[in-house]
N, C-alpha and C positions, 0 to 999 in steps of 0.2 A: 192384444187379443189372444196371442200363442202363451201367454204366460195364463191367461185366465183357462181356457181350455185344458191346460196340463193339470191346472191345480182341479179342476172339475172330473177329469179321467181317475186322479189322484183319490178325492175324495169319494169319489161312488165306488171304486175298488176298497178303500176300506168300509163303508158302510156295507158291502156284498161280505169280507170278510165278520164284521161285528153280526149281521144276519147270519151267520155261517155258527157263530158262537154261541150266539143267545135265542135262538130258536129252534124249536124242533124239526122244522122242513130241510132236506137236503137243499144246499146252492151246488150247481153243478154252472161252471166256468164255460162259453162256448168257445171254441178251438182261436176263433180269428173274434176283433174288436175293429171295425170302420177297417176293415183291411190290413189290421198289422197282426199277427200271432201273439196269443198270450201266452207268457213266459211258462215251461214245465213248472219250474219251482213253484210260482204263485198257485198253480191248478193242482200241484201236489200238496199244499199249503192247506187250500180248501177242504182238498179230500180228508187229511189227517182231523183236521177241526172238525169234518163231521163226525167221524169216526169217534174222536173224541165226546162231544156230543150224543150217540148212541150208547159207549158204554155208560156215562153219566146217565140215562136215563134209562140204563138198565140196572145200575147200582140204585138209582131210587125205586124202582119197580121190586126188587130183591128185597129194600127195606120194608116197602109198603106191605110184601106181602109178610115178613116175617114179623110185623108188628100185630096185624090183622091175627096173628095165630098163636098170638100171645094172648092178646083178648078173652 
């Protein structure tokens, strides 16, 4: 049962990650999970990939408009 539960913690933390990459909505990490702290790294991990994320769709917003005004 303790093996199945890790692998489950395991699995929804990358899925929150892969949501973190491939969408447009911020994931924001909450401090504690069923009572244990989630690690800095992982919640600094999140923030960069939004981050990431944001300028990515500001380089396409940049191209859209500079194509629009070539037109």
């Amino acid at each position: 049962m303790r093996f199945i539960l890790g692998w489950t913690f395991k699995l929804a933390f990358l899925g929150v990650i892969y949501l973190g990459f491939t969408s447009g909505f911020h994931v924001k990490l909450p401090e504690t999970v069923l009572g244990y702290k989630v690690p800095e790294s992982a919640q600094q991990f999140v923030d960069r990939s939004a981050k990431i994320t944001d300028y990515g769709q500001q380089t396409q917003n940049g191209f859209k408009n500079i194509a629009a005004g070539l037109k």
